[in-house]
C-alpha positions in Angstrom: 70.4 116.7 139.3 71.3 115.6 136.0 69.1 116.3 133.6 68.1 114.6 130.2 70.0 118.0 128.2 73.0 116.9 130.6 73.3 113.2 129.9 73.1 113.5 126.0 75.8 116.2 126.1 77.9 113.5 128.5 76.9 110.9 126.1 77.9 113.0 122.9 81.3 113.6 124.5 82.3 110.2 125.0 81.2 109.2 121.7 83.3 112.0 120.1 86.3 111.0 122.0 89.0 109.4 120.4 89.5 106.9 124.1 86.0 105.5 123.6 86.4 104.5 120.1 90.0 103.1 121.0 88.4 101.1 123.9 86.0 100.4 122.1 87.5 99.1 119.1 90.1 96.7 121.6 86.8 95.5 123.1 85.6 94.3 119.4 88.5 92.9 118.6 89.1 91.0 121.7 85.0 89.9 121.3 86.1 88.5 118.2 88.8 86.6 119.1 87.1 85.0 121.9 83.8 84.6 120.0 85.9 82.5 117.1 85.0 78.8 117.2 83.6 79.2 121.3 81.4 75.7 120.6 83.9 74.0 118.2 85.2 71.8 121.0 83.1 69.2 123.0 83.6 69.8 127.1 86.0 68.6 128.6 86.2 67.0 132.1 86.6 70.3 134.1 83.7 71.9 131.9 81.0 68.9 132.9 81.9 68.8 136.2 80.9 72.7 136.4 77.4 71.6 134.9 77.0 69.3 137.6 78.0 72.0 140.4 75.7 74.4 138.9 72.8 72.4 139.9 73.6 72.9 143.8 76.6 75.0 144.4 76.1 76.0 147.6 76.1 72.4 149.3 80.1 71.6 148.2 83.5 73.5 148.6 84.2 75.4 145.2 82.8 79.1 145.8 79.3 79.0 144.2 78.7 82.6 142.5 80.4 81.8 138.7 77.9 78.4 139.3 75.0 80.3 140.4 75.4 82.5 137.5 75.8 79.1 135.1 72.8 77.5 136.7 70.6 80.6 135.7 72.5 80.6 132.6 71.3 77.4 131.7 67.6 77.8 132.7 67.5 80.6 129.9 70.1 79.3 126.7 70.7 75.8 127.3 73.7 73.8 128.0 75.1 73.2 124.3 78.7 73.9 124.5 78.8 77.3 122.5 75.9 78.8 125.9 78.1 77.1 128.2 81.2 79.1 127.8 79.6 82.4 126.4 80.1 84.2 130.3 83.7 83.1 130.2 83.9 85.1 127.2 81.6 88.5 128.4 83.7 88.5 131.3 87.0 88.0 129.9 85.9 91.0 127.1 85.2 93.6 130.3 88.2 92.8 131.9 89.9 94.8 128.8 88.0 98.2 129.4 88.2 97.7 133.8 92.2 97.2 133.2 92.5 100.0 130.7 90.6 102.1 133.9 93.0 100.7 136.6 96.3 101.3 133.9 95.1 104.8 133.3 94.5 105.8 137.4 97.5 104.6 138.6 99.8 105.1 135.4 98.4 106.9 132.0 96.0 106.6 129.4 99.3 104.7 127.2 99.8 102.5 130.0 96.4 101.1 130.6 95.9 101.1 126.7 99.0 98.8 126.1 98.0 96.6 128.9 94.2 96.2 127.5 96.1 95.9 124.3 98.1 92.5 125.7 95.3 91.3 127.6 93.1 91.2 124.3 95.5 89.6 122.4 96.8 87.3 124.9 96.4 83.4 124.1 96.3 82.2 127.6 92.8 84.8 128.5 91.7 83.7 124.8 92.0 80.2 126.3 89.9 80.8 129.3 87.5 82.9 127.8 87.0 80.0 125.6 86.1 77.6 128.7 82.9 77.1 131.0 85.1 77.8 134.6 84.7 80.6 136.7 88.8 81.9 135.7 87.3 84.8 133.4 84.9 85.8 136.2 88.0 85.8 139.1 89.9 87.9 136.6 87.6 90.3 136.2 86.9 90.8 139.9 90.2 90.6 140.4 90.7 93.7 139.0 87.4 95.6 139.9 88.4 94.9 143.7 92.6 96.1 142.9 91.1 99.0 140.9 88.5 100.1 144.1 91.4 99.9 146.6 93.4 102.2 145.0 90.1 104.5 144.8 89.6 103.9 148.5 94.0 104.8 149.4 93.6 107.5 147.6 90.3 109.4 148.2 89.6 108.1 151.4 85.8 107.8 151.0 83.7 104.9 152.7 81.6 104.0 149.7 85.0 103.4 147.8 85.7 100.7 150.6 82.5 99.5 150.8 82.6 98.7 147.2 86.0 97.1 147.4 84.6 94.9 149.8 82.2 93.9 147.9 84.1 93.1 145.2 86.8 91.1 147.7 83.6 89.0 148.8 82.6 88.5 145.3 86.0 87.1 144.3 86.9 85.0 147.2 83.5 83.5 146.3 84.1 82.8 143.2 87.5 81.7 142.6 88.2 77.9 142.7 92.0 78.0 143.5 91.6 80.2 146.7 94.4 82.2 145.3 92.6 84.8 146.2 93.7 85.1 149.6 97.2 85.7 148.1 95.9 88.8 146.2 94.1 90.4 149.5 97.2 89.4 151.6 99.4 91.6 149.0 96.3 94.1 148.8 96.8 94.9 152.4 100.0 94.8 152.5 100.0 97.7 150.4 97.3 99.2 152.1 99.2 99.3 155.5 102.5 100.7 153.1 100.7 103.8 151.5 97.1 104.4 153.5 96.8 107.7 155.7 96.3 107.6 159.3 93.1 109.2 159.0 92.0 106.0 156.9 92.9 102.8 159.6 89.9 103.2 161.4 87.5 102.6 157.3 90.1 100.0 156.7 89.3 97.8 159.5 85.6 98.6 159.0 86.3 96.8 155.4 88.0 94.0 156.9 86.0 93.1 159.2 82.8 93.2 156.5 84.8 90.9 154.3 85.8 88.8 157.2 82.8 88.1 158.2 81.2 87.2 154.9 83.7 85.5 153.8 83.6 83.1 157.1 79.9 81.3 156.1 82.2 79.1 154.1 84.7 78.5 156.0 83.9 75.1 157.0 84.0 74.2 153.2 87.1 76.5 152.6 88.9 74.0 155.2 87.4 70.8 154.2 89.0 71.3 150.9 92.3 72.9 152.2 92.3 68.9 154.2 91.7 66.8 151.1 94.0 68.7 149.2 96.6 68.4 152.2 96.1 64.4 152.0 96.9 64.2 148.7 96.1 65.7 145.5 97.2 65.6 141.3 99.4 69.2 141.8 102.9 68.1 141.6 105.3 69.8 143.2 106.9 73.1 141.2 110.3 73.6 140.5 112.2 77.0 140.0 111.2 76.2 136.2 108.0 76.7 136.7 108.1 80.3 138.3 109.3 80.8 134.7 106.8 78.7 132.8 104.1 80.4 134.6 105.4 84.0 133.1 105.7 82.3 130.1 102.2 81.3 130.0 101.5 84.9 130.6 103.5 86.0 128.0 102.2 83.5 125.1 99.9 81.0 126.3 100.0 77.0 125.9 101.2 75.1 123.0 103.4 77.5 121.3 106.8 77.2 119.7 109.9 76.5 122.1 111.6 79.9 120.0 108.6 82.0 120.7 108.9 81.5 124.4 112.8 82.6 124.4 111.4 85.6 122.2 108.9 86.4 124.2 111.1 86.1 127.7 113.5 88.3 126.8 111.1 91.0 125.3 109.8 91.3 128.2 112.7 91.4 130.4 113.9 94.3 127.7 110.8 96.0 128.7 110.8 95.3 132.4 114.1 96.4 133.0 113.5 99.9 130.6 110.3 100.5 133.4 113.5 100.0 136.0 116.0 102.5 134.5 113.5 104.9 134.1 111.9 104.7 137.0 112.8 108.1 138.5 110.5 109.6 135.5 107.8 108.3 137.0 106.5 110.9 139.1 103.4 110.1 141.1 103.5 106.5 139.7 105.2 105.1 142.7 102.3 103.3 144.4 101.2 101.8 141.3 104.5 100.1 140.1 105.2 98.9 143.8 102.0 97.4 144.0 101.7 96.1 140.2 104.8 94.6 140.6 104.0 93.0 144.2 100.8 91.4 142.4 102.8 90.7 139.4 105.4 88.5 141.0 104.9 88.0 145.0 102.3 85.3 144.6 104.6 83.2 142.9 107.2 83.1 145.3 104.4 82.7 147.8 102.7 79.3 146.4 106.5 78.1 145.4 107.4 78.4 149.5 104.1 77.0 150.9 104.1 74.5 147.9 108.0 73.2 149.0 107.3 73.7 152.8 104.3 72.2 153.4 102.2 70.6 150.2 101.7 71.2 146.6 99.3 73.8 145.9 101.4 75.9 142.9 98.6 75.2 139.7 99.6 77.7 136.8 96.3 78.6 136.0 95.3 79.8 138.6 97.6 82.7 138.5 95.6 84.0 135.9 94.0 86.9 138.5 97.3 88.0 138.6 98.4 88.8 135.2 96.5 91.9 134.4 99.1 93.4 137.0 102.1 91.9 134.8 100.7 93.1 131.8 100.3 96.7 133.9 104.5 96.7 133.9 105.1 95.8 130.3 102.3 98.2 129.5 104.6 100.9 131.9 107.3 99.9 130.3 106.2 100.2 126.3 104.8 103.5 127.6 108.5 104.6 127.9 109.8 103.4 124.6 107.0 104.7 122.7 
């Protein structure tokens, strides 16, 4: 039983420790930047039409839980522009800590620092933490569901599965794109690479509790998957794009042709330092196999569906997928330092 003696000492601990304060202080900062000029800019298109959804989200096909949470949102602070986009920010803010969590389990403290480190700085999450769509929210779920698979692979407990399910269902019902579906494809995928035998029987428990949640909607999953089919605004990608997409990772829109050569080969410096030094990383394997498989794999999968069948590769919505990227450069600085 913890007692109240036992949670102040707990509590005096963490506040003495120099990781809370540097968490802390990343949190601030990236607060900061997000919180800069939120309600300078009117809404846009994409921004009104999430107003509208709000007010009945469950009878069309976006996933409703980032426009229940706005329609509730509303009901209590309004719709000016500044209320509007205030949850994009709090959840883009604790994605910083929850990444800095998943970096230190399945790398080091370093790692997951200079990945929190990118992520706050990063123009592209300052973007969408700066816009009333559910993209913050999928990010942030995105990794809470990554971070309790790796708890379930590796301790094996029920509970741990349970709650990544949870978080699966919350996700897939909350991102717009669908991408999703690519990250628990690649999810188990790994899971069928590193679980113990012990552990099939919980897994399918956990899939079959996400299946079946996940169904209610499929009627409106598939109408949309149709209209999109028939013809939508997505062009169709090019090789370029697999680039422009790291790019936007890297630096965001609407920045200087120079500081996206800079930026690309930075980060192929640091990528391919993570490579050579690979064999250093003892006990690391699982997490660079599967960082990189959520770093990179979706890409190649929307390019091939996109060119085989119809356009479906939209750059933003990759944007669950680059806490993993920043995971490797965050390896890789980890090295140099």
């Amino acid at each position: 039983m913890i007692t109240f003696k036992t949670a102040h000492d707990l509590t005096s601990r963490l506040v003495r420790s120099r990781e809370f304060w540097a968490i802390f202080i990343l949190s601030a900062i990236a607060f900061g930047l997000r919180f800069y000029r939120l309600g300078a800019n009117d809404l846009w298109y994409d921004e009104v039409y999430s107003v509208l959804i709000s007010r009945d989200s469950l009878a069309i096909w976006n996933p409703p839980v980032y426009f229940i949470i706005l329609h509730y949102w509303i009901k209590l602070f309004g719709a000016s522009e500044f209320a509007l986009r205030f949850p994009s920010l709090v959840f883009s803010v604790l994605s910083i800590p929850m990444l800095y969590i998943l970096g230190k389990m399945i790398f080091d403290r370093r790692a997951g620092f200079y990945a929190g480190l990118i992520m706050c700085l990063s123009s592209f999450h300052i973007w969408y933490a700066q816009e009333a769509r559910p993209y913050s929210l999928s990010v942030f779920l995105s990794i809470l569901t990554t971070y309790y698979l790796f708890r379930f692979l590796k301790e094996g407990k029920l509970v741990q599965g349970g709650l990544y399910a949870f978080f699966t269902v919350a996700g897939i019902y909350s991102d717009i794109s669908h991408y999703y579906l690519f990250l628990l494809l690649i999810q188990l995928l790994a899971a069928v690479i590193f679980i113990k035998k012990n552990l099939y029987l919980r897994l399918f428990l956990v899939l079959c509790g996400v299946s079946l949640i996940s169904a209610l909607r499929l009627e409106f999953f598939i109408s949309k998957f149709l209209y999109i089919k028939d013809g939508f605004w997505i062009p169709s990608p090019s090789l370029r794009s697999l680039i422009f997409t790291l790019e936007n990772f890297n630096s965001g829109y609407n920045v200087p042709a120079w500081l996206y050569r800079f930026s690309d080969i930075l980060v192929l410096a640091i990528l391919a330092w993570s490579f050579v030094n690979y064999r250093k990383a003892q006990g690391k394997t699982m997490g660079l196999i599967v960082a990189g498989m959520l770093s990179f794999l979706p890409l190649g999968l929307a390019y091939v569906f996109s060119k085989v069948f119809f356009p479906i590769y939209l750059e933003r919505a990759f944007i669950i997928f680059s806490p993993y990227y920043y995971l490797l450069i965050g390896f890789g600085i980890n090295y140099i330092s």
